[in-house]
BALOBA-1460 file (C-alpha; in Angstrom, 3 decimals):
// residues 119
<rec num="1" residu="x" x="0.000" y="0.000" z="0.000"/>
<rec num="2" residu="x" x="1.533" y="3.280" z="-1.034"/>
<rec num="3" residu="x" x="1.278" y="6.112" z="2.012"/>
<rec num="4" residu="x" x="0.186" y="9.057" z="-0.217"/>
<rec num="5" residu="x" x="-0.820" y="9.443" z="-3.765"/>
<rec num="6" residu="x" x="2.636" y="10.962" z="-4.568"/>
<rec num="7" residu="x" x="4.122" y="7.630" z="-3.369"/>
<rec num="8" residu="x" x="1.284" y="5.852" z="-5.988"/>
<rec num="9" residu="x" x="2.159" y="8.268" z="-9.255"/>
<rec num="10" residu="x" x="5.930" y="8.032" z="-8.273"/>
<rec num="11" residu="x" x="6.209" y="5.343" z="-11.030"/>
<rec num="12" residu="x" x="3.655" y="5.585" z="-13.454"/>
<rec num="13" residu="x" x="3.794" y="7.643" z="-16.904"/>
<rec num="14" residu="x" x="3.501" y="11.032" z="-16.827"/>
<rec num="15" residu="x" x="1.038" y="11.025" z="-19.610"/>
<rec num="16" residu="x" x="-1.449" y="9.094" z="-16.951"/>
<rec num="17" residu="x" x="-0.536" y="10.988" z="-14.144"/>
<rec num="18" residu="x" x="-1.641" y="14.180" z="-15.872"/>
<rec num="19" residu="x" x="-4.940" y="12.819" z="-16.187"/>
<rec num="20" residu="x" x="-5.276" y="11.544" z="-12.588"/>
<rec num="21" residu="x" x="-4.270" y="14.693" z="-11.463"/>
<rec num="22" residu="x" x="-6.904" y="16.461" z="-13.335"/>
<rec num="23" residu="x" x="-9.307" y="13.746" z="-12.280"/>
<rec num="24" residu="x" x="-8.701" y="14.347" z="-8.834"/>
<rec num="25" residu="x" x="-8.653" y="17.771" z="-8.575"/>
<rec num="26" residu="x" x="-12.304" y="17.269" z="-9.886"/>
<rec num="27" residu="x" x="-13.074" y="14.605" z="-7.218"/>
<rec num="28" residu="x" x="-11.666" y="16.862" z="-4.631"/>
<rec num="29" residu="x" x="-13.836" y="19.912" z="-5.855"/>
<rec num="30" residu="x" x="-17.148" y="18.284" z="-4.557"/>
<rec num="31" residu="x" x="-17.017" y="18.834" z="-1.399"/>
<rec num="32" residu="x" x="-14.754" y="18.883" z="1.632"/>
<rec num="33" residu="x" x="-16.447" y="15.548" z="3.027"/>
<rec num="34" residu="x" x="-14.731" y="13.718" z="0.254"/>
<rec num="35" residu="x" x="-12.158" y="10.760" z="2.124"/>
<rec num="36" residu="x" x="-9.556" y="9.924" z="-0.141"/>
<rec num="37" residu="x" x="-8.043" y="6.796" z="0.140"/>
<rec num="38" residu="x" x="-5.046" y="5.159" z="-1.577"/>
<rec num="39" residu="x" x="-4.583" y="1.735" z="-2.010"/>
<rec num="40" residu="x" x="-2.463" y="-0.660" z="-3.401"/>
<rec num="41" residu="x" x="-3.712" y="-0.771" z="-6.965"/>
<rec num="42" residu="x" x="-5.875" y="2.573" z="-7.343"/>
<rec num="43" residu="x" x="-7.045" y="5.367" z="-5.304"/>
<rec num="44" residu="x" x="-10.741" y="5.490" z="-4.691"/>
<rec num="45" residu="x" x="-12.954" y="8.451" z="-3.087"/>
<rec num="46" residu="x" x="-15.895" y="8.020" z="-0.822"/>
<rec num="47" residu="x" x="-18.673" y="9.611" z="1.232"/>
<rec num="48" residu="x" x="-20.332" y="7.052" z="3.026"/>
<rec num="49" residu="x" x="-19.367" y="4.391" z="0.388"/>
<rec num="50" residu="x" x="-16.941" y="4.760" z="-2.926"/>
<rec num="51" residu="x" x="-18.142" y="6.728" z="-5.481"/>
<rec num="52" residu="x" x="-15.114" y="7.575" z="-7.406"/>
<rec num="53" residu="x" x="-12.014" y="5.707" z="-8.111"/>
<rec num="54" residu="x" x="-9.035" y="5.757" z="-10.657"/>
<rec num="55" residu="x" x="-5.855" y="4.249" z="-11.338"/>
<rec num="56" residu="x" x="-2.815" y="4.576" z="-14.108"/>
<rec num="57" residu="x" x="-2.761" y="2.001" z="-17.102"/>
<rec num="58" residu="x" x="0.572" y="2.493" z="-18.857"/>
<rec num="59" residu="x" x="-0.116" y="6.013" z="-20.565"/>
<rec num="60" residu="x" x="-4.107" y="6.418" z="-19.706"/>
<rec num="61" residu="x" x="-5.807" y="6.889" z="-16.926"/>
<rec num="62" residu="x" x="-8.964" y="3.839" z="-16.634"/>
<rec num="63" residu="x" x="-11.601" y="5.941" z="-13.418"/>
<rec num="64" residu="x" x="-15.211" y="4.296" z="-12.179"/>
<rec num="65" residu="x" x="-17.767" y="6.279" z="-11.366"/>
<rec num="66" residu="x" x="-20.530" y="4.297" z="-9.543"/>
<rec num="67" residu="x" x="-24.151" y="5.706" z="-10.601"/>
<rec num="68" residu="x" x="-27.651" y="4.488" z="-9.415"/>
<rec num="69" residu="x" x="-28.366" y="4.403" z="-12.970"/>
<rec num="70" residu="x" x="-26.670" y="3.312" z="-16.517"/>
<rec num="71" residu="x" x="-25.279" y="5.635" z="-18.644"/>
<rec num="72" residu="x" x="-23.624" y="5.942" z="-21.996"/>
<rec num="73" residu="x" x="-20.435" y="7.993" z="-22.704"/>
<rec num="74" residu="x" x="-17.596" y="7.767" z="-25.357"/>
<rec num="75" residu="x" x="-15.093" y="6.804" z="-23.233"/>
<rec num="76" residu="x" x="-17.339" y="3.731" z="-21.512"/>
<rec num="77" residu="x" x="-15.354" y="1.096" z="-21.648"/>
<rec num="78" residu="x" x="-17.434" y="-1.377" z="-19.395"/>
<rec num="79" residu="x" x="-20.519" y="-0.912" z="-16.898"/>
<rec num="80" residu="x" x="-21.948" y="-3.480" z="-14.456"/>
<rec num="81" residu="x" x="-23.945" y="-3.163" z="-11.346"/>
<rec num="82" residu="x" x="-22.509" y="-3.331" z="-8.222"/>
<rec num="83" residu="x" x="-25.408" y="-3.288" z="-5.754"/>
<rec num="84" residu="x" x="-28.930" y="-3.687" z="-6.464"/>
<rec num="85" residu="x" x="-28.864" y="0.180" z="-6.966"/>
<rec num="86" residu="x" x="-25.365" y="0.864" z="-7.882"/>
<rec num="87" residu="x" x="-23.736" y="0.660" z="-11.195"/>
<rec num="88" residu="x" x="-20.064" y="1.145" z="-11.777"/>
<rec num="89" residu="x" x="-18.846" y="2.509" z="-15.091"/>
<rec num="90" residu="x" x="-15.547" y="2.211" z="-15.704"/>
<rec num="91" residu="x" x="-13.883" y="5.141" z="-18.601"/>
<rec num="92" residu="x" x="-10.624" y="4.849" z="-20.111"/>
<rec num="93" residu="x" x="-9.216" y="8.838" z="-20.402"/>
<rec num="94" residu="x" x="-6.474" y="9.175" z="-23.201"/>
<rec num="95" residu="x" x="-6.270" y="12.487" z="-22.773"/>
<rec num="96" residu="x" x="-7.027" y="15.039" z="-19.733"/>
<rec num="97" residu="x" x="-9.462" y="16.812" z="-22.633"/>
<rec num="98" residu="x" x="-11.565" y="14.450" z="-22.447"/>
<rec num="99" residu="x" x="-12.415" y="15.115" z="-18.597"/>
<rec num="100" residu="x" x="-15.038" y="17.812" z="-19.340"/>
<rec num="101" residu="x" x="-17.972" y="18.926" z="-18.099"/>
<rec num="102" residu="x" x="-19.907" y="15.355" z="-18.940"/>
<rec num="103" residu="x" x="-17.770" y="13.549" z="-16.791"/>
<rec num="104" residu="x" x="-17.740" y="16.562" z="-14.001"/>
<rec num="105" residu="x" x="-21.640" y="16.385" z="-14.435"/>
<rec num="106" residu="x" x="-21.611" y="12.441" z="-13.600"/>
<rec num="107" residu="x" x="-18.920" y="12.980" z="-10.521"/>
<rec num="108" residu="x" x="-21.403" y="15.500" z="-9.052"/>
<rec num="109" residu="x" x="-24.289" y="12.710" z="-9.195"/>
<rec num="110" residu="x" x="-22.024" y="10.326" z="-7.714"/>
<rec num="111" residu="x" x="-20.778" y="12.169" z="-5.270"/>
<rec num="112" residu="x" x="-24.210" y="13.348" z="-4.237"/>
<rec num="113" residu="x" x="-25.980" y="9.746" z="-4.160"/>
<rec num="114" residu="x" x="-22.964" y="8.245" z="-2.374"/>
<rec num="115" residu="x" x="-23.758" y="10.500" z="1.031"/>
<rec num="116" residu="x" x="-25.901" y="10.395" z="3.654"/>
<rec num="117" residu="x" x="-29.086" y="12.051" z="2.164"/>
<rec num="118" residu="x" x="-28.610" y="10.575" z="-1.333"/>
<rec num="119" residu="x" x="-31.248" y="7.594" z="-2.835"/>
């Protein structure tokens, strides 16, 4: 397990880390009751479960958002439900570009249904 997310993007590509960064400055944005956590593998983001998580693949960053409904974007590279209400949906980002205001729009959802007054 790494101790801080500098110790996780110490050896990844710079290409990815870009993109993480950018991703979790966004994360981070929602609120100040956001816990991050890194692990071994990825670094996820909760309220009072995960809503958010994201991790380095060679040069592009792969996130999951989890939803309490299925969605269609152009970076979707799988969804599948995780609870009986929750469904993860898991992007691959090439580029930092392509986290705009679609994929801000479906943080802020997530983030919202994954606290204490959320469905």
């Amino acid at each position: 397990m790494y101790a801080s997310v500098d110790d996780y993007l110490a050896d990844k590509d710079p290409a990815g880390v870009e993109g993480f960064l950018r991703f979790r400055d966004m994360v981070l944005a929602l609120g100040a009751d956001v816990d991050e956590r890194v692990r071994r593998s990825d670094v996820v983001w909760a309220r009072d479960r995960v809503f958010a998580a994201a991790f380095v693949y060679s040069t592009r960053l792969e996130v999951a958002i989890d939803l309490q409904r299925r969605i269609h974007h152009p970076q979707l590279r799988e969804a599948f439900p995780t609870t009986d209400t929750v469904t993860t949906h898991r992007l691959s980002i090439t580029s930092p570009d392509q986290l705009d205001d679609h994929v801000a729009t479906l943080l802020a959802e997530a983030y919202k249904t994954a606290g204490s007054n959320g469905h």
